[in-house]
LUMMAR-502964 format. One record per residue: y, z, x of N, C-alpha, C in turn. Coordinates in steps of 0.001 Angstrom, whole numbers, plus 500000, padded with zeros to 6 digits. Example, Ala and Ser with C-alpha at 12.3 -4.5 7.8 and 13.67 -1.06 7.14 Angstrom:
BEGIN
<<494310 507800 513190> <495500 507800 512300> <496700 507800 513200>> <<497750 507080 512850> <498940 507140 513670> <500030 507870 512900>> 
This chain:
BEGIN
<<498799 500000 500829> <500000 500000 500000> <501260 500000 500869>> <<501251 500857 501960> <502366 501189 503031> <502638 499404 503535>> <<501448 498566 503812> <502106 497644 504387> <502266 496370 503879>> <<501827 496804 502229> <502491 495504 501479> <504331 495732 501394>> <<504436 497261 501512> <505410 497791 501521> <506543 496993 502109>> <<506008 497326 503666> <506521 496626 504898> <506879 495374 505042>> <<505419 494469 503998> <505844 493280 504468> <506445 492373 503963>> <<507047 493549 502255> <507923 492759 501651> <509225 493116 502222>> <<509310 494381 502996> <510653 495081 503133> <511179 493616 504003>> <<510301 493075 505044> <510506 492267 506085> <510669 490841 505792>> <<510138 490481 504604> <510320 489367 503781> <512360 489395 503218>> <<512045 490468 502640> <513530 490535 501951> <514559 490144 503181>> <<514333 491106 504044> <515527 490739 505657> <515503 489900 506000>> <<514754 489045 505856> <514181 487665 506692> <515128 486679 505748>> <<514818 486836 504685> <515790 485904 503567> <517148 486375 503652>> <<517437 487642 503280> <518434 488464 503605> <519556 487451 504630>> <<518984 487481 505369> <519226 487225 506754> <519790 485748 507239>> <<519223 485031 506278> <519092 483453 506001> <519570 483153 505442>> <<519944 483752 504192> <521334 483284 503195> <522765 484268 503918>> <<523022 485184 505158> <523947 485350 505452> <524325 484215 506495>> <<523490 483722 507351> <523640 482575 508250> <524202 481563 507707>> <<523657 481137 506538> <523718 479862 505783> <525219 480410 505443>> <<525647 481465 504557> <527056 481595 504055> <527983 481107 505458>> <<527270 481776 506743> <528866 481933 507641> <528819 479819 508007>> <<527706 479326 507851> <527872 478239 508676> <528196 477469 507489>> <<528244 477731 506330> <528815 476826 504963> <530287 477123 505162>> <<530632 478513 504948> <531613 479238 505472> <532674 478721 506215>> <<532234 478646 507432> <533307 477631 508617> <533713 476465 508235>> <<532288 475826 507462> <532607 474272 507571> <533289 474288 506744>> <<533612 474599 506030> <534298 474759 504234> <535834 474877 504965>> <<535848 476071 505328> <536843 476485 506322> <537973 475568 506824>> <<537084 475221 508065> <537182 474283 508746> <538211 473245 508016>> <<537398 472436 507436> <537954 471577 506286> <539010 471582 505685>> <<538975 472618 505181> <540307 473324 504342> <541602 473304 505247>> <<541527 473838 506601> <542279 473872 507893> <542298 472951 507944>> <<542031 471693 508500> <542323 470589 509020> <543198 469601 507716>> <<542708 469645 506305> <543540 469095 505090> <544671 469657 505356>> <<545000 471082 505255> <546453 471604 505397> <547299 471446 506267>> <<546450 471283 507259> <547378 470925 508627> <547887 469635 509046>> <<547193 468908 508346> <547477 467380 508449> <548583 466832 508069>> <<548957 467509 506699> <550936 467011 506619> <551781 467871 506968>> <<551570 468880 507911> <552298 468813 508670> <553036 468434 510040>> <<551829 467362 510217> <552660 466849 511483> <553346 465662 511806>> 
């Protein structure tokens, strides 16, 4: 029981973990993007 426990606890982090990566690198690019549109009339 202890290590179905475990090996969902480790499942969850693992995903956990994978949709925070995915946010920061959607994140930037989104970012990114957004920065470079705005900045563009101003120069």
């Amino acid at each position: 029981m202890e290590a179905k426990i475990f090996m969902s606890l480790s499942q969850l982090i693992k995903t956990l973990l994978g949709v925070f990566l995915l946010g920061i690198v959607f994140g930037t690019a989104i970012g990114g993007l957004l920065f470079l549109k705005l900045k563009k009339p101003f120069r």
